[in-house]
N, C-alpha and C positions, 0 to 999 in steps of 0.2 A: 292441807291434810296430807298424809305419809298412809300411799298405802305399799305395803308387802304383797306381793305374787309367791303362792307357791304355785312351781309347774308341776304337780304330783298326775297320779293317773285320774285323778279328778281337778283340776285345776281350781282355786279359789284364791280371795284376797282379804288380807288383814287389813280394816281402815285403824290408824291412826291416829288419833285426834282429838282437842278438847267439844265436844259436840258431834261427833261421829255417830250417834244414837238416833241421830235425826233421817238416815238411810236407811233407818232398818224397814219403814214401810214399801220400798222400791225393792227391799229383798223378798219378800213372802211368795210373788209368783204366783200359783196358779191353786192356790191350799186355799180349801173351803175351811177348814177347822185349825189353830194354832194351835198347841200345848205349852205351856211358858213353867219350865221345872225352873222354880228357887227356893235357896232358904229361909223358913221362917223371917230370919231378923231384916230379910232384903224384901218385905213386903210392897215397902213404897216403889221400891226399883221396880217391881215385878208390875205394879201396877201401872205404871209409866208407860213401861215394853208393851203391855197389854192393849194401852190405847194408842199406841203408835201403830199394833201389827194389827189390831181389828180394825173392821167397817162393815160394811151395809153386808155384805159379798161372806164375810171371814170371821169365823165365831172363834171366840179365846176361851180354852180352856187352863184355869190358873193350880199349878200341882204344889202346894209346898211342901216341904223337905227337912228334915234336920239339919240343923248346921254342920260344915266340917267334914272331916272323915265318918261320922257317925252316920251317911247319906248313903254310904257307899258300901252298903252291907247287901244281902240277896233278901232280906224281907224287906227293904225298901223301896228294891227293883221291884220287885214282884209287887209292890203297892201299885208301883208308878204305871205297871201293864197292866192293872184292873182298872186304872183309871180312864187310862185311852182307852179297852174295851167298852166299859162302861159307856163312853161319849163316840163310841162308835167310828173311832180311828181309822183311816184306811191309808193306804200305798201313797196318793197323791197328798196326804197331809203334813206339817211342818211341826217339830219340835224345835221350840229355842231355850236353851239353857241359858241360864241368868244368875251368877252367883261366881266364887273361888275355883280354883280346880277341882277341888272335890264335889260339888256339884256340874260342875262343866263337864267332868270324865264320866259321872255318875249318868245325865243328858243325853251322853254321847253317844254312850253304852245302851241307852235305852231306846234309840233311835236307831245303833246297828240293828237289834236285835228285833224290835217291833217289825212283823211280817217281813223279816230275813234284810228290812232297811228302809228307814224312809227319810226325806231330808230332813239338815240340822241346823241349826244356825247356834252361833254361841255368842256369849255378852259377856264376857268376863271382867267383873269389879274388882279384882285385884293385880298388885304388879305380878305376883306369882303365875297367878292364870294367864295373864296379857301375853308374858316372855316365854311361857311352857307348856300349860297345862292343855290347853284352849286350842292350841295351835301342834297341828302335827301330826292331826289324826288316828290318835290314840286314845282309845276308851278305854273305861275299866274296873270294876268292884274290886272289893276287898272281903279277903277272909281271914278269921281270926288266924289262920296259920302264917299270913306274909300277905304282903299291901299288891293290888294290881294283879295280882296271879289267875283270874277271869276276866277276857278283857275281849275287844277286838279290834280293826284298823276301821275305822270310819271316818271320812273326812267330811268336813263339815261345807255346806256352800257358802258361808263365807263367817266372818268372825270380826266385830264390831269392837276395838276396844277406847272404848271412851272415856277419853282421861279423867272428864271432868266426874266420875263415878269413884276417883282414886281419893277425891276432896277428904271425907270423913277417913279412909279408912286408916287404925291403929299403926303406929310409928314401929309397934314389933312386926306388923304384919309387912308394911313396905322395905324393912329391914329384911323378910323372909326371901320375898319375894327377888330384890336384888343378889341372891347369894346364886339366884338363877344367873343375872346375869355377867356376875364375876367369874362364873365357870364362862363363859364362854370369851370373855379379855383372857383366860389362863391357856384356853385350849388351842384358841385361834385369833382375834380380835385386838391388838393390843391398843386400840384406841379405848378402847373400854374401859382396859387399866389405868389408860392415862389420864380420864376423865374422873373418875373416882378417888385418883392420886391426890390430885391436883386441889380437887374439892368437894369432900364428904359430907358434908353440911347440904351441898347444892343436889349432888346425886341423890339424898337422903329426901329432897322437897318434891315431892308431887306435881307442884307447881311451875316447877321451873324448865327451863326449854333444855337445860342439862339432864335434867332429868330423863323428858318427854325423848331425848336423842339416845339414851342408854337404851330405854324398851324399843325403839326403833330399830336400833344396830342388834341388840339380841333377838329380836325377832327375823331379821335380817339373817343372823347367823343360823339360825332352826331353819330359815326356810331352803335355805344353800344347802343345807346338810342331810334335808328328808326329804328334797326335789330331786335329789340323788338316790336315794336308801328309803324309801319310805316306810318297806314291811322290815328294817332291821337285819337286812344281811346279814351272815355270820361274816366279821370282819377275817382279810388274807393278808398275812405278811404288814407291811406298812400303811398298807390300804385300810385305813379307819372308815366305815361309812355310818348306820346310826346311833350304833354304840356308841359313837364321840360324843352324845347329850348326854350319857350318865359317866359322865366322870364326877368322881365323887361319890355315886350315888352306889353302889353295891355298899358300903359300909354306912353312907347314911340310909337306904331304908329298912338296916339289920336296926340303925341304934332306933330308928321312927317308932318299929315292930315292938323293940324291947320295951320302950318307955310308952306303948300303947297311943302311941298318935297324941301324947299330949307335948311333945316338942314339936313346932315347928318344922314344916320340910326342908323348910331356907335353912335353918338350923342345923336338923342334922347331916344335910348332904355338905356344909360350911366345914363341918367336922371331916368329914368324908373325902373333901379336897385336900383338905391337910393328912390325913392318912395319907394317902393314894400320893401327894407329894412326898411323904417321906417312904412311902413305897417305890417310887420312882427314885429319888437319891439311894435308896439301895440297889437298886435293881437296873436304873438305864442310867447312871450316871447323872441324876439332875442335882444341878450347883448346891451350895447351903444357900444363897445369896433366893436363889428362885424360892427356896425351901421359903425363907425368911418374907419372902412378898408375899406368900401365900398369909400367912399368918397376919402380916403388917394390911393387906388390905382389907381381909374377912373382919380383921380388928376392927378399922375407922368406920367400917358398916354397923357395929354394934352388935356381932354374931357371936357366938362362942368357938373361940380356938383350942381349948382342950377340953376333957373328957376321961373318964377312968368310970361311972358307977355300973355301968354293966359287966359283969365278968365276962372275958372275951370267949369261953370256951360258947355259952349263949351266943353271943354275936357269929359266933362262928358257924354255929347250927344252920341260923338268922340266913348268914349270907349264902351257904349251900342252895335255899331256895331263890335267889336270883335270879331272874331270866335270861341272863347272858351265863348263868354257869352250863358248860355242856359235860354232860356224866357228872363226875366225879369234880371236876377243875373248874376253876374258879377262873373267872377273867375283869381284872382291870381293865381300865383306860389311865395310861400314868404318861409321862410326858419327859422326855428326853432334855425338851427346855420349854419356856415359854412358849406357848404358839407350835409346839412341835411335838406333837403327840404319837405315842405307839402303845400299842397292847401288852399287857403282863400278861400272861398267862401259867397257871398255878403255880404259882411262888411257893415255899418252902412254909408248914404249918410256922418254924421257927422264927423266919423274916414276919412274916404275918401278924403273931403275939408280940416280937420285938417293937414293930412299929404302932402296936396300939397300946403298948406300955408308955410311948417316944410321945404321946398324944395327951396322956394324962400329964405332961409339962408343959407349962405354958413357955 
C-alpha cells in the first residue's frame, strides 16, 4: 500500500491501493452516526462503505445525490443539511463522501459547513477525484454564474483511494481524469511525462502498476504543493505556491461554464494547458518544441487539443470570475519551460484572443 502525508495544519493521509477500502472501519473514530453522501448510480458502492463504517456502536445514514456537477447546486446542499438535521447530526459525527469530485467537493462542503465543521472522510471512485478533487482540502458548490465560486478549506481526516473502485469506470472518464495528472509532469514532475511517453496504452489501464504509480506521483505532487500553501496564497514574484494546481484551469473552467458542465473537466482544463502553453511561448519565452509536448501528450491520452465553438469575447467574461483574478487582472500559471513554471499576469486583451484563435488549430 502507497500512502501520501499531507502535513497541512490538519495533517492526514491518502491510502493507495488496490483494496485500501478495507481501513475505512479503523477511520470512523469515535462517531455514533455516519452520513455516506453518493451518487445515485454508485449505490452498491455506497452500500459497501455503509457496512464497513457501521456496527453495534455507529448508525449509517445513506444521502443520495445526483450525479456529476448536477450535485453541486445550493438546493442540493440545502437537501443534504435537512437530512443530517433530520437524523439529528451533531459535532462529534462523521460524513464520508463516496463518489467523483463533484460529489467529494459537494461532501466536503457539507461537512465544512454543518455546525461551522464536522469530520470528513472521502472515497473517491474516480482517477479525477483520487489525483485532485478529494485531496487538498478544498470544498465547494457551484452557481449558475461560474463553477466553485462558494466553497471552503476543509480537510478531510483522511482519504481512501481504492484502486480497485477504478475497475468499471468509463475510458472517457480515466482519460479525464489523467489530464489531472499530465498538468502536474508539465508543471513540475517530469517522470510523469515520461511514463505516459513511453506508454499510453498502459497509463490509460486502471489496472496496471504504471498506472497505479502516475495517481501516486500526482497525488504526491498536490500534497508537496498545498503542505506548503494550503489557503492559496497570492503567489510573489517567482514564488508559485497553490496556484501551480490550476494551470490550465482559468480557461478551462471558462470553456466547463460555457458548455454547461457537459465537457469533461479533464477535457477542458487539457484545452486550458494548451492555451496557457501558447500563452507562455508568447509571453516567457516557452520553446515551440514544449509547445508541441503539450499537444503530442494530451493527444496519446485521448483528450481534445483544440477548440474554437465558444466565442472568446464569452470565455472572456467566463474567465474575469476566476478566483485567482484580483480586480480587474487576470492571472495565469504559464511556464518558462517544462517543470519551470511562473506567473502571467494580465496579458494584453490582444495576446489573449490571439492565442485562443492559436487553439482552434490542431
Amino acid at each position: 500500500m502507497s500512502t501520501v502525508r499531507f502535513t497541512t495544519e490538519h495533517p492526514y493521509s491518502v491510502e493507495i491501493d488496490s483494496g485500501a477500502l478495507d481501513k475505512l472501519s479503523a477511520l470512523i473514530g469515535d462517531a455514533s452516526r455516519v452520513a455516506v453522501i453518493y451518487p445515485d448510480p454508485l449505490a452498491e458502492v455506497a452500500l459497501e462503505v455503509a457496512r464497513l463504517a457501521g456496527s453495534a456502536t455507529v448508525s449509517v445514514l445513506s444521502v443520495g445525490v445526483p450525479e456529476g456537477e448536477a450535485a453541486k447546486t445550493p438546493e442540493i446542499l440545502a437537501s443534504c443539511w435537512s437530512a443530517l438535521a433530520a437524523a439529528g447530526f451533531t459535532r462529534s459525527d462523521l460524513i464520508i463522501g463516496v463518489g467523483g469530485g463533484a460529489t467529494t467537493d459537494l461532501a466536503g462542503f457539507v461537512a465544512a459547513s454543518w455546525l461551522r465543521g464536522v469530520s470528513f472522510i472521502s472515497v473517491p471512485t474516480t482517477v479525477l477525484a483520487m489525483v485532485d478533487a478529494s485531496v487538498g482540502g478544498k470544498t465547494g458548490i457551484d452557481l449558475p454564474e461560474g463553477k466553485n465560486l462558494v466553497g471552503a478549506f476543509h480537510e478531510p481526516n483522511a482519504v481512501i483511494a481504492d484502486l480497485n473502485l477504478l475497475a468499471t469506470l468509463p475510458e472517457r472518464e480515466v482519460r479525464s481524469g489523467l489530464a489531472e495528472v499530465i498538468k502536474a509532469g508539465f508543471v513540475r514532475d517530469d517522470r510523469i511525462r515520461e511514463l505516459i511517453a513511453t506508454s499510453p496504452s498502459s497509463s490509460l489501464d486502471v489496472t496496471s502498476a504504471r498506472h497505479a504509480e502516475l495517481i501516486r506521483r500526482a497525488v504526491q505532487f498536490k500534497a508537496d504543493v498545498v503542505s506548503s500553501d494550503l489557503r492559496e496564497a497570492t503567489s510573489v514574484g517567482d514564488r508559485i505556491g497553490r496556484e501551480l494546481l490550476n494551470y490550465g484551469h482559468t480557461l478551462g473552467h471558462a470553456i466547463e461554464a460555457w458548455e454547461h458542465y457537459r465537457m469533461r473537466h479533464g477535457e477542458a482544463v487539457a484545452l486550458g494547458m494548451i492555451f496557457a502553453a501558447q500563452l507562455s511561448r508568447r509571453l516567457l519565452g516557452l520553446s515551440d518544441e514544449a509547445v508541441a509536448t503539450h499537444r503530442e501528450l494530451i493527444g496519446v491520452l485521448g483528450l481534445p487539443t483544440s477548440y474554437q465553438r465558444a466565442p472568446f469575447g464569452e470565455l472572456r467574461g467566463l474567465m474575469g470570475r476566476d478566483k485567482k483574478t484580483r480586480g480587474r487582472a487576470l492571472r495565469f500559471v504559464g511556464l518558462r519551460n517544462l517543470s519551470d513554471p511562473a506567473m502571467i499576469v494580465a496579458p494584453s486583451e490582444r495576446v489573449l484572443e490571439e492565442c485562443y484563435a492559436e487553439l482552434g488549430r490542431d
